[in-house]
N, C-alpha and C positions, 0 to 999 in steps of 0.2 A: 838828340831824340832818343828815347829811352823805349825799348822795346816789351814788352811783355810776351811770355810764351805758357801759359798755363797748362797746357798738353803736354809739353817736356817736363815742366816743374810736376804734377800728377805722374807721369810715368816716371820719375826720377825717385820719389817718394817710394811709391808701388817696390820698384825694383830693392830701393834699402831696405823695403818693410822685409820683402822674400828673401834679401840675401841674412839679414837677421834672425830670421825665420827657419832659415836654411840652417844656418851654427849651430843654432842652437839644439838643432835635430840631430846634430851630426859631433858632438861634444867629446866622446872618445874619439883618441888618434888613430886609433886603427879603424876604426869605422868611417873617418874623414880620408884616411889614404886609398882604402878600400874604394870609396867613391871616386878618386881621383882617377882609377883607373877603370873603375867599370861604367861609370856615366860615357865617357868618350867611346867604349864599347859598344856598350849597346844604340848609340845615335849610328856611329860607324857603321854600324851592322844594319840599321833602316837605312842607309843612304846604301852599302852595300848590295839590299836585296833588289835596287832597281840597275843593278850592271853586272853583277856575278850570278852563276846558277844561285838558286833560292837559300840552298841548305848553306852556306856557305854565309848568307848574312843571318840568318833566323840561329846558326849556331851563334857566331857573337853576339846577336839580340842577347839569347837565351845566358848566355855564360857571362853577359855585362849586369842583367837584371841580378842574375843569381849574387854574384861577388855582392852587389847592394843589398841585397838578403839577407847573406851573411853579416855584412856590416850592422845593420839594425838588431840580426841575432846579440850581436857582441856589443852592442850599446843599448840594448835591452827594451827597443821601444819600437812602434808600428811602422812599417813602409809606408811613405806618404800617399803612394798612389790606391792603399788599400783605405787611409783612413776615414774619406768620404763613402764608401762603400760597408763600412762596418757601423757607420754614423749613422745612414739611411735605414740599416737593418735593425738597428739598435741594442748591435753587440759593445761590448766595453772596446773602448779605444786608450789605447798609451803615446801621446804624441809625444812626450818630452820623457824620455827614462828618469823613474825613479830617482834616482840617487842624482840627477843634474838637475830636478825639478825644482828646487831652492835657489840654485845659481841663475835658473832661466827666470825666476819670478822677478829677483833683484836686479838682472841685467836689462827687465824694461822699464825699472821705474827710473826717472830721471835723477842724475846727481849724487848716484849711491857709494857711486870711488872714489866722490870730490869731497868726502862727508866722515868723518869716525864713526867706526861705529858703536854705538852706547855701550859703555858695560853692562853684564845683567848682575844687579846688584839684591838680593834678598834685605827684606824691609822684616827683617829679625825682631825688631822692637814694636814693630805695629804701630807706629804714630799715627793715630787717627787723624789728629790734629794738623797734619802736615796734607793729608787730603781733602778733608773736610774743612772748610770754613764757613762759621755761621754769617 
């Protein structure tokens, strides 16, 4: 008997689309280690302010978000949680930095590392002939 789950296969997708999504946001190393330790921060610090005096989680909130700050500063591009809100106001938004924004285009099209990639060759002689066919 062969089972089907289409609600795990859809959150399953979901989850690769975001962790993909995630990488690619986060492409300098220092900006991905920077996360490593302020995402667990600033969660710690919401679970904190429900059993320690207050200041005590709202400082980790605060010094987890900030480290993530930073990391966006130094990878050159918006804080996620800021982009939908700068989207609605309809100020300029940078989700992918600059200088990775080539890398992230080629890394969703399908089959790009399986693939050489073309030389770019100048067509010096102009053969028409070779494009045009009557």
């Amino acid at each position: 008997m062969s089972y089907s789950f289409p609600i795990a296969r859809r959150l399953w997708r979901w989850a690769k689309a975001a962790r993909r999504n995630w990488l690619l946001r986060h492409q300098h190393p220092a900006n991905f280690y920077i996360h490593l330790v302020g995402i667990p921060m600033a969660l710690v610090g919401v679970v904190v302010l429900f059993f320690l005096p207050w200041p005590v989680g709202l400082t980790l909130f605060v010094l987890g978000y900030v480290l993530q700050w930073i990391g966006h500063r130094i990878e050159g591009n918006d804080v996620g949680e800021l982009i939908p809100l700068k989207r609605l106001l309809g100020l300029p938004v940078t989700p992918i930095a600059p200088r990775y924004a080539v890398s992230a285009d080629a890394s969703t099209k399908p089959d790009v590392s399986a693939k050489p990639m073309p030389s770019a060759r100048s067509d010096a002689g102009g053969s028409a002939s070779s494009r045009e066919q009557p």
